[in-house]
C-alpha positions, 0 to 999 in steps of 0.5 A: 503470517508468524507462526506464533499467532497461528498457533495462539489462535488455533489453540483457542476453541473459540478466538475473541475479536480480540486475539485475532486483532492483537496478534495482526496489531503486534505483527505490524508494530514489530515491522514498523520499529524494525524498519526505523534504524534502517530508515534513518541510515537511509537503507534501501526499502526502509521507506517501502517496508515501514509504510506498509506496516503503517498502512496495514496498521490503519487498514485495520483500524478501518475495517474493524473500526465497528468493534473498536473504540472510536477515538482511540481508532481514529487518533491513531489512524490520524497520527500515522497519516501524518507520519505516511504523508512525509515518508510516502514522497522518499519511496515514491521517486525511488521507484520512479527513479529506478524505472525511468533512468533503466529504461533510458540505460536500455536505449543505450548510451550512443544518443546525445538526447538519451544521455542529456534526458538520464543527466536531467532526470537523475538530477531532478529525482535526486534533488527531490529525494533528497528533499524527501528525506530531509523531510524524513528525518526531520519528521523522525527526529521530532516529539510527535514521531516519538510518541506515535512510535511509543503508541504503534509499539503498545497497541497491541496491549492498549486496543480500545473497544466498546464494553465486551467487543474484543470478546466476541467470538471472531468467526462470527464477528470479523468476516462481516467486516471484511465483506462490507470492505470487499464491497467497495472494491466491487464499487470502485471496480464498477466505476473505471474506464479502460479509456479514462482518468488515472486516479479511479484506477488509483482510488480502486488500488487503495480499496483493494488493498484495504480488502486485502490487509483485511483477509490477512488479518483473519488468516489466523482465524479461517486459515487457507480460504482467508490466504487464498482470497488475501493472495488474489487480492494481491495478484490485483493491487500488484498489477494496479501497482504496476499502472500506477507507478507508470501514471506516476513516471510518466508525470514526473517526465513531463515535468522534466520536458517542462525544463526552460532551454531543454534540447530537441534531441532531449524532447524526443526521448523524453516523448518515448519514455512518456508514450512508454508509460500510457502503453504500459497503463493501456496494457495494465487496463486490458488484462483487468477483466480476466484477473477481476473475474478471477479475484471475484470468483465465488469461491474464494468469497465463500468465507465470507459471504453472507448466505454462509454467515 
């Protein structure tokens, strides 16, 4: 959080919806412009630190949608979408990329069947990043792109609302909002199986994170008991982000066991790697438990909960 916005809200008696929302708005969209040169020179976590912006930007317009012009949310909420569906493939297969082929380094490089699955892995993750970036490229060098970097720079000054929503007092207005957020996380989090299907498990990742950019955004406003509950949150979505990206390699390793002609040898490593990748879901799942009860706990919800409204 920039110093600057603690100050400009603690220096107010009674902060406003309004300057709550504008200083999170501006954090995000000086990330967002700062990321755009280094993506176009192709400079590492360009892709990963831009998406964020893009999707703390959006997290925002969903959450406190209720106090926001509804047409102005969504249109920009679309527009980066957009944008985030073309770039979200680049990052994607540099962590896949960088998780599968250090496993194999790790087998060694004595075996005929390590060394053809990192050849057959580097090759398909690298024509597929390079796909990926191309699509980038394009995409930023295209009129659409422009304007929703132009929108993205001004919105802290041009965020629409309903007459007189932005000059609401924050305290009473915000941390609603944050908590109807957290709630579905509890849904989701209700609904996985330890035994089943990747994509819940996903699905509960993406709600969290939403809850989480949430809490950041009223940092300002609460202070510790808004980070403390922000810094749970993220304990949460870091080790879902750890399932996920082992649901995500072990897909791309079965695509590349699906080669035509693919050797024995080969099959057999790439089999390792894939069981590699359920252990890692399966280790994930199980500390679940512990660390929901953590996050849950009362009183880091206590900011927000309704009996303290």
């Amino acid at each position: 959080m920039d110093p600057a916005g603690w100050r400009q809200v603690r220096a107010s008696m009674d902060p406003t919806v309004g300057e709550v929302l504008r200083i999170y708005l501006a954090e995000q969209s000086n990330a967002f412009l700062a990321q755009l040169p280094r993506l176009r020179q192709d400079k590492p976590e360009a892709a990963h630190k831009l998406r964020v912006a893009c999707r703390r930007t959006r997290s925002l317009l969903r959450t406190f949608r209720p106090v926001l012009d509804k047409a102005w949310a969504d249109g920009l909420s679309a527009q980066i979408s957009a944008l985030t569906d073309v770039i979200a493939p680049e990052r994607d297969i540099e962590v896949v990329r960088e998780r599968l082929l250090g496993a194999l380094e790790r087998y060694g490089t004595d075996d005929p069947g390590v060394l053809r699955a990192h050849t057959l892995l580097d090759r398909m993750l690298g024509r597929e990043y390079a796909t990926a970036h191309d699509a980038t490229l394009a995409t930023l060098a295209g009129p659409g792109f422009h304007a929703l970097a132009d929108r993205i720079a001004l919105a802290p000054q041009t965020v629409a609302s309903p007459e007189g929503a932005l000059g609401q007092p924050a305290e009473r207005v915000l941390p609603p909002l944050v908590r109807a957020e957290f709630a579905h996380v509890v849904r989701r989090a209700s609904s996985v199986d330890p035994q089943g299907e990747d994509e819940p498990w996903h699905k509960l990742r993406i709600s969290a994170k939403r809850a989480r950019y949430a809490a950041e955004v009223c940092v300002p406003l609460i202070g510790i008991p808004a980070e403390a509950f922000a810094a749970q949150l993220t304990r949460l979505t870091d080790e879902l982000g750890q399932q996920q990206d082992a649901a995500v390699a072990g897909e791309v390793v079965l695509r590349a066991a699906q080669s035509p002609r693919i050797a024995t040898s080969t099959g057999f490593v790439l089999g390792r790697l894939l069981g590699e990748c359920r252990a890692e879901i399966a280790r994930s799942r199980r500390t679940f438990p512990e660390l929901w009860t953590s996050t849950t706990a009362p009183s880091y919800r206590a900011w927000f909960a309704e009996e303290v409204r």
